[in-house]
C-alpha positions as CSV (number, residue, x, y, z in Angstrom):
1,X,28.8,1.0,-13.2
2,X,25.4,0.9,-15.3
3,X,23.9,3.8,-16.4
4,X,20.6,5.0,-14.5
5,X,18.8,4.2,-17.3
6,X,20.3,1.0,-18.0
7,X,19.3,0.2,-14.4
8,X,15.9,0.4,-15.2
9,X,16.2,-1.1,-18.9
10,X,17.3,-4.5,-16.7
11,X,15.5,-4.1,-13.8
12,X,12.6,-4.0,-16.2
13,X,13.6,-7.2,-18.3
14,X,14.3,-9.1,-14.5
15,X,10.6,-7.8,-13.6
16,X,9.3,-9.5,-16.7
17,X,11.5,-12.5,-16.4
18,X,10.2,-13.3,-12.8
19,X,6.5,-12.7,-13.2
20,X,6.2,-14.4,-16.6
21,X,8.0,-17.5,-15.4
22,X,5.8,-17.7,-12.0
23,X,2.8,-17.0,-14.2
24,X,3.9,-20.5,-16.7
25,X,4.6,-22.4,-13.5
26,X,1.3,-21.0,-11.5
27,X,-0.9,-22.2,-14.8
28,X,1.0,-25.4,-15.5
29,X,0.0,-26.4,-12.1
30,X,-3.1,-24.2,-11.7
31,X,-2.0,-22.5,-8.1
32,X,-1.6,-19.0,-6.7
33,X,1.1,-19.7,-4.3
34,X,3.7,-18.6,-6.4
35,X,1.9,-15.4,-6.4
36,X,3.2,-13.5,-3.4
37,X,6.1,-15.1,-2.9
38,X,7.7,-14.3,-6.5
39,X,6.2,-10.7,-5.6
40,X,8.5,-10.1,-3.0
41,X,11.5,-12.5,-4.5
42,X,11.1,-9.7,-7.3
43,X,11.5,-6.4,-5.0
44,X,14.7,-8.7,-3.4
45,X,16.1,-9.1,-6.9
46,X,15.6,-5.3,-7.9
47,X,17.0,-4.2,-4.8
48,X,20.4,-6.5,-5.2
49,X,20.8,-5.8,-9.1
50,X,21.1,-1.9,-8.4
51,X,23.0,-2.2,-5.5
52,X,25.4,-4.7,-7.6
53,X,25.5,-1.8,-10.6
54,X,27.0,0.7,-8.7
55,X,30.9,1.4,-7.7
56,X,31.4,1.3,-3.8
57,X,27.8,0.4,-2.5
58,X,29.1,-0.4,1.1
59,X,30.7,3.2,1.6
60,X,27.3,4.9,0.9
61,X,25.5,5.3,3.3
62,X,22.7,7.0,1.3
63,X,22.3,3.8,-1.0
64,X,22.7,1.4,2.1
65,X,20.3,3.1,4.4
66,X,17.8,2.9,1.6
67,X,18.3,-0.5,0.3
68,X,18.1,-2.0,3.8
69,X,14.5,0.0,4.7
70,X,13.5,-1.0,1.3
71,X,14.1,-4.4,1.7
72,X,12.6,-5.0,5.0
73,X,9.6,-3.4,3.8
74,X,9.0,-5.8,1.3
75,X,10.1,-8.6,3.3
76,X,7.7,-7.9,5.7
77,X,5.0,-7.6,3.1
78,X,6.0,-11.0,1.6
79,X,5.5,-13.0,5.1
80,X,2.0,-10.9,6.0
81,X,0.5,-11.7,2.5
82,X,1.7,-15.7,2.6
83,X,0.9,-15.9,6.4
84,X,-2.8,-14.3,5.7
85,X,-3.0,-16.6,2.4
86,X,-2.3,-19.5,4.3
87,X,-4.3,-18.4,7.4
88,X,-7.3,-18.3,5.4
89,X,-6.5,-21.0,3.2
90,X,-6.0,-19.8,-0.1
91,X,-6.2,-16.5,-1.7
92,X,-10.1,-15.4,-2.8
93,X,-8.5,-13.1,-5.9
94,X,-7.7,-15.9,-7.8
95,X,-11.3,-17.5,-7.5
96,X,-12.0,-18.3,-11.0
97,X,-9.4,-16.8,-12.3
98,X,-6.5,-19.5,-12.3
99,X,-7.6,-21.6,-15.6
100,X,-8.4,-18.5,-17.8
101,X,-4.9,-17.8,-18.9
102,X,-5.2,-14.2,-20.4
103,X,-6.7,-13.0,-17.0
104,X,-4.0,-14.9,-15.0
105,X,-1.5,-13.8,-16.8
106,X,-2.4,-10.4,-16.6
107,X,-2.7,-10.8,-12.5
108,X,1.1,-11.6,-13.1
109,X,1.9,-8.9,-15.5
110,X,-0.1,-5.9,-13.2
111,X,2.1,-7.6,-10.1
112,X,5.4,-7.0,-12.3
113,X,4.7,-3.4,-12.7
114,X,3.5,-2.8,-9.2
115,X,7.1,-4.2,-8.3
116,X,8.8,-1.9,-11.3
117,X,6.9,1.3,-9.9
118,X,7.6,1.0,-6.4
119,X,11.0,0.0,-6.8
120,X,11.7,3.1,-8.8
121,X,13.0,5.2,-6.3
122,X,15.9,2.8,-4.8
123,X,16.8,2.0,-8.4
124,X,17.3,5.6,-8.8
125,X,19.3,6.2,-5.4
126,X,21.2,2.8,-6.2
127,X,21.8,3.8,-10.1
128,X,22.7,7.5,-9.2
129,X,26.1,8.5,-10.1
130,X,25.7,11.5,-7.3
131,X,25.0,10.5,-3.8
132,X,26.0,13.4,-1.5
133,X,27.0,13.0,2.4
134,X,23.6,12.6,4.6
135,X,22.4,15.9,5.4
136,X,20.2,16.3,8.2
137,X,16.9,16.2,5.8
138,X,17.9,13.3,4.6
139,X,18.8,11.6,7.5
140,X,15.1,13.1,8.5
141,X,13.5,11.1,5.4
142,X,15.1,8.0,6.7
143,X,13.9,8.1,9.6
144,X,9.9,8.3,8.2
145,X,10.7,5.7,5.8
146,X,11.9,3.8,8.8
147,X,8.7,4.6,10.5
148,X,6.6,4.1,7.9
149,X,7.7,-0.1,7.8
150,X,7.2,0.1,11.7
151,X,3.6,1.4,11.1
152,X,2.5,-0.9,8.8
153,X,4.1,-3.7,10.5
154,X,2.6,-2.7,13.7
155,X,-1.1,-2.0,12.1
156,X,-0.9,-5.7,11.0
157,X,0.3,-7.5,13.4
158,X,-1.9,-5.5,16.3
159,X,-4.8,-6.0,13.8
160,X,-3.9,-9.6,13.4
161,X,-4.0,-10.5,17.4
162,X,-7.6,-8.6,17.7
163,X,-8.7,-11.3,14.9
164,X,-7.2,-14.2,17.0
165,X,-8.7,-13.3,19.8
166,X,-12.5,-13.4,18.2
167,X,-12.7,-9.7,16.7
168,X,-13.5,-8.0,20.7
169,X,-15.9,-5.0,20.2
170,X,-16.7,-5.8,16.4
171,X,-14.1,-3.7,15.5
172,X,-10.6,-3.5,15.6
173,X,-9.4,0.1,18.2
174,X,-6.4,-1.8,19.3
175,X,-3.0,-0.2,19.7
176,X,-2.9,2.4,16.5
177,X,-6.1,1.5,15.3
178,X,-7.4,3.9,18.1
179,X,-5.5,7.4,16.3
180,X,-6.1,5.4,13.1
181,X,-8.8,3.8,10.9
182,X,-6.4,2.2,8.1
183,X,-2.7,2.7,9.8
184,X,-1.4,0.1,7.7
185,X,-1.9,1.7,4.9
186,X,-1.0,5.6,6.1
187,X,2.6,3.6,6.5
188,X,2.3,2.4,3.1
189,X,1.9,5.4,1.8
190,X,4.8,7.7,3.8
191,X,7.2,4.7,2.8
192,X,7.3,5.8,-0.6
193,X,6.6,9.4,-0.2
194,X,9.6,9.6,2.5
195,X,11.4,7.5,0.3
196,X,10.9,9.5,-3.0
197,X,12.1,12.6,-1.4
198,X,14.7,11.0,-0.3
199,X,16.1,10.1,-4.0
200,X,15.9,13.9,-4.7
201,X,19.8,14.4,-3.1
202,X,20.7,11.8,-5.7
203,X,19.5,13.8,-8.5
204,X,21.0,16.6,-10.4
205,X,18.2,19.2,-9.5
206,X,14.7,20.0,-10.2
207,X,14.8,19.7,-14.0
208,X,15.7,15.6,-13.3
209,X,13.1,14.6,-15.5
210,X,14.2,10.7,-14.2
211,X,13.5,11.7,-10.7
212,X,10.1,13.1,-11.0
213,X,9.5,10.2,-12.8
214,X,9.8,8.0,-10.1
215,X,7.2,10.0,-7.8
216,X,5.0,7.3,-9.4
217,X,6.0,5.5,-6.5
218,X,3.9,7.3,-3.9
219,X,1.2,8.6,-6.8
220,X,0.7,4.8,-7.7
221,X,0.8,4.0,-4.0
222,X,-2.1,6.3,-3.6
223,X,-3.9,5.5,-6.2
224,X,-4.1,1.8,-5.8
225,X,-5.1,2.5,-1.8
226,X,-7.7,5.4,-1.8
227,X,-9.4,4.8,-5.3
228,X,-9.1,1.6,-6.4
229,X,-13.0,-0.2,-5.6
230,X,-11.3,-3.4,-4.9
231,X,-8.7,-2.8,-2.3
232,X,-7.3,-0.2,0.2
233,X,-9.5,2.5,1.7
234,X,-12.2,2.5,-0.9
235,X,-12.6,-1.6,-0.7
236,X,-12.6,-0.7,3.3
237,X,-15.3,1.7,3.3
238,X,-18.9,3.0,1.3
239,X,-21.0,-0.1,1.4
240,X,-18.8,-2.3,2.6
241,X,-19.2,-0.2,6.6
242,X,-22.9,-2.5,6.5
243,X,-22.0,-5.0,8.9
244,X,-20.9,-2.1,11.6
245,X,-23.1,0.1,11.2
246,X,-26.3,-2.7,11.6
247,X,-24.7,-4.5,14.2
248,X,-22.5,-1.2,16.6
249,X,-24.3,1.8,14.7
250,X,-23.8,4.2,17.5
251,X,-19.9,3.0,19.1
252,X,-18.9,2.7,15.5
253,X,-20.2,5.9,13.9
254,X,-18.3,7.8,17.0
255,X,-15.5,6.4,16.3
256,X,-15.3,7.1,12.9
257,X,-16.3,11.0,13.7
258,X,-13.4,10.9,16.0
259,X,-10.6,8.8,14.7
260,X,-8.5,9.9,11.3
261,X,-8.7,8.0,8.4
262,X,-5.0,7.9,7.6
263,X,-2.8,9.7,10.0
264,X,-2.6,9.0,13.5
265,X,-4.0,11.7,16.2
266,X,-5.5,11.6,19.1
267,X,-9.2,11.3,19.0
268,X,-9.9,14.5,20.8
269,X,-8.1,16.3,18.4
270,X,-9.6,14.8,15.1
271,X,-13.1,15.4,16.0
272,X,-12.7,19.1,16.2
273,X,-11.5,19.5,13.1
274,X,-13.8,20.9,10.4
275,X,-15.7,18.9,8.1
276,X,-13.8,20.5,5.2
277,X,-10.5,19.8,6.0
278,X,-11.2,16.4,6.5
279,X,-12.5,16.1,3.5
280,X,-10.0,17.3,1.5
281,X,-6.8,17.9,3.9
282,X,-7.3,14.6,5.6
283,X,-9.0,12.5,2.7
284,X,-11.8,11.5,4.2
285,X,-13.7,11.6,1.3
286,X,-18.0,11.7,1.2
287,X,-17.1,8.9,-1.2
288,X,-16.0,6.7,1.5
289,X,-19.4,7.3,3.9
290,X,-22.1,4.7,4.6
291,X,-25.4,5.6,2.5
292,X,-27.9,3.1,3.7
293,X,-29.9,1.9,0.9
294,X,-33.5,2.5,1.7
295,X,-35.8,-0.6,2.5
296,X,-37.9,-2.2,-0.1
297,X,-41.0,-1.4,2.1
298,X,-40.2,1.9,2.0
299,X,-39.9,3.0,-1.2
300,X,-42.6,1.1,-2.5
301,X,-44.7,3.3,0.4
302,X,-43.3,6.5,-0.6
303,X,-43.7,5.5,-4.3
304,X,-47.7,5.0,-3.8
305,X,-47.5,8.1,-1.6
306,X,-46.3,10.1,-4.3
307,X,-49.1,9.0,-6.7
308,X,-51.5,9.7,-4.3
309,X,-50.4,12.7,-4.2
């Protein structure tokens, strides 16, 4: 049995291994499609190596439970992406991108530490000489990882059959999208917290520095979905709410004032909640509002208007 932090010495060298081979192959033959699929062939090879490193795998239920979540999860995430890549034939990210080497090669090497940073916490339950019985917190924290992969599978597929049938109402309310603005990524998100948590059992107490390490699962998770500009919630929002507000200002403003940004609740209840707790509480952030930017017309108007003045 390897040590915990031989676990993630390899784990690392396999991360670098996979991407950096993809990434010769991808710009040999100038392609993305490589991309995703050595993405989630990455989180498969992670979650069999740790698995494979510790004594008696199959009798704990801890590591099982947790390696089998895990790997649906990212399963899951590897058909949506190459379904939606091939849906819209091809992958817009890689749009000038794919013959400047130093820029596609760090697209692979950014992928390689997603994979490292997510995995962290099964390669911590899977590398951990303790592994207690399943209390009934734990067996708790299973269950919301569990639910967390049903979310976001649900969110995308629902999401996914509103496209097909030619985007009814302008935008998508269908199934959890109702209690939810971005579902998909609320399940994202308790994946990792859930599964986080759930690696603390596994640890020797609250002065494993290894374990609070690998809260950079659900930190990174975060970050990369509510503040990156270029995808999750912030790509989602801001500016980018134009084309609803112009074309369904009034149906889509209420439903924004009554339906959560991140976790599901009823409409009715959402609305009554005070500004400030959504805004910090809830994280619906000012940042993520609709500004419209004045017209032209207008400013030139109020600019002569002002020096009349």
């Amino acid at each position: 049995m390897l040590s915990p932090l031989a676990v993630f010495l390899f784990s690392t060298l396999i991360t670098a291994a996979i991407q950096w081979v993809g990434f010769a192959f991808a710009y040999a033959y100038q392609t993305e499609v490589f991309f995703d699929v050595l993405g989630g062939v990455n989180f498969m090879a992670l979650a069999a190596f740790s698995a494979a490193s510790t004594d008696g795998w199959f009798a704990d239920s801890r590591k099982m439970a947790a390696t089998i979540i895990f790997v649906c999860s990212r399963a899951w995430l590897l058909a949506f992406l190459a379904w939606r890549a091939h849906d819209r034939g091809g992958d817009s990210r890689f749009d000038g991108v794919k013959d400047k080497w130093r820029t596609f090669l760090l697209f692979w090497t950014v992928q390689g530490v997603w994979c490292m940073l997510i995995s962290s916490p099964v390669l911590f339950i899977n590398s951990s000489p303790s592994s207690p019985p399943l209390a009934p917190l734990d067996i708790a924290l299973l269950v919301a990882f569990s639910l967390g992969v049903v979310l976001e599978c649900l969110a995308d597929v629902q999401k996914a059959i509103w496209v097909r049938a030619g985007r009814q109402g302008g935008f998508c309310t269908a199934g959890v999208w109702h209690y939810s603005r971005h579902p998909n990524y609320f399940g994202e998100m308790l994946q990792w917290w859930a599964c986080w948590l759930l690696a603390f059992s596994s640890s020797s107490g609250v002065y494993d520095l290894l374990w609070w390490a690998t809260s950079v699962s659900p930190l990174f998770t975060m970050q990369i979905l509510l503040n990156v500009p270029e995808t999750g919630v912030a790509q989602a929002n801001g500016k980018n709410l134009k084309r609803y507000y112009d074309r369904f200002p009034e149906s889509y403003a209420a439903y924004r004032a009554s339906t959560s940004i991140l976790l599901p609740m009823l409409p009715a209840v959402y609305k009554r909640i005070p500004m400030l707790l959504k805004r910090t509480i809830f994280l619906d952030f000012a940042r993520y509002e609709y500004r419209p930017r004045p017209k032209e017309g207008t400013v030139k108007t109020s600019t002569r208007t002002a020096k009349a003045d």
